[in-house]
N, C-alpha and C positions, 0 to 999 in steps of 0.2 A: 738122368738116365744111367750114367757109368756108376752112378751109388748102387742101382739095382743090379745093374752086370758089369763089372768093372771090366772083364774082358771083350766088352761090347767097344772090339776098335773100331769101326764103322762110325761110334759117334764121338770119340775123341778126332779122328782124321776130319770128318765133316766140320766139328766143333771149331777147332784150335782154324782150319782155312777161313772158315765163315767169320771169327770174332779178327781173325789177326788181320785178312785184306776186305772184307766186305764192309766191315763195322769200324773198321780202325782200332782195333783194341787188344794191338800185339801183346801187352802182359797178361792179359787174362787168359789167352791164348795157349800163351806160356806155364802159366799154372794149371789147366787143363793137360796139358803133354804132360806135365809134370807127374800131377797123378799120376797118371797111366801108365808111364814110366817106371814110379814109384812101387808102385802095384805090378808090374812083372817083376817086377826084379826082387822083390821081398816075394812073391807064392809061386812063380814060377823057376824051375829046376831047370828048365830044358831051354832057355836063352840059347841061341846059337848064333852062328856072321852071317846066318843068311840074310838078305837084306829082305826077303820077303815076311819073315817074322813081324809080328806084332811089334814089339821093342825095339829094335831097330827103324820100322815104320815110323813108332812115333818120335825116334832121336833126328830121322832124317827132317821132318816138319819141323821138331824145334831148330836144330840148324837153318832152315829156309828161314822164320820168323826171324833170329835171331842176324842174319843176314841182312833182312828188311831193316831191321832194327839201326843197324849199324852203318845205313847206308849204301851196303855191297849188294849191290844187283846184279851183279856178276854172277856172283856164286850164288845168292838167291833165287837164280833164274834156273842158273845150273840143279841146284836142290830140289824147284819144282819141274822141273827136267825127268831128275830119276826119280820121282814120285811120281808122275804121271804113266810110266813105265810101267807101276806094279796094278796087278791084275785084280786087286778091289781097291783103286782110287779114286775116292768120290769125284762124280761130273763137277762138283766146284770148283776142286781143285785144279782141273782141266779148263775149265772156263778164265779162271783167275790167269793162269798162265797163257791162255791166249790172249788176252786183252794186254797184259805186259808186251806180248810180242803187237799186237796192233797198235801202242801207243808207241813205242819205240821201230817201227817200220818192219818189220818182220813179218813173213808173209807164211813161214812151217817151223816145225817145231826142228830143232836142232839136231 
């Protein structure tokens, strides 16, 4: 899908949740952000700190994954935290992060 539209971040944010906690397949994951990543930063001019940008989007996911990765649930929690916050965050990603708060007793999001 991002071959045909690379700026189709809807399906790297979907992608990279679904392969990295549904499937278990945080490097794959990983190299889907990556693109994407890869791809603003080379054809895109106008990168900015907004966190709501596309690029930034996809650094905050790899951060979460790479969090998972490392054992830190802490800050991976945290990470699906402000990614839940931005206003096209796929329902997965929302789901994934409640079920973290239901397996560890958590009853609302933080």
């Amino acid at each position: 899908m991002v071959d045909l539209d690379p700026f189709f971040q809807y399906a790297y944010l979907y992608g990279a949740g679904a392969l990295a906690w549904n499937l278990n397949r945080p490097d794959e994951a990983v190299e889907l952000l990556k693109k994407g990543i890869d791809y603003m930063e080379n054809y895109r001019s106008d990168i900015t700190k907004d966190v709501h940008e596309s690029f930034w989007q996809l650094n905050l996911y790899m951060s979460a994954i790479v969090y998972r990765k490392m054992d830190d649930f802490k800050k991976m929690t945290y990470m699906l935290e402000v990614a839940v916050k931005q206003p096209d965050c796929p329902n997965i990603i929302k789901a994934i992060l409640a079920n973290i708060y239901q397996k560890e007793g958590s009853r609302h999001f933080r």
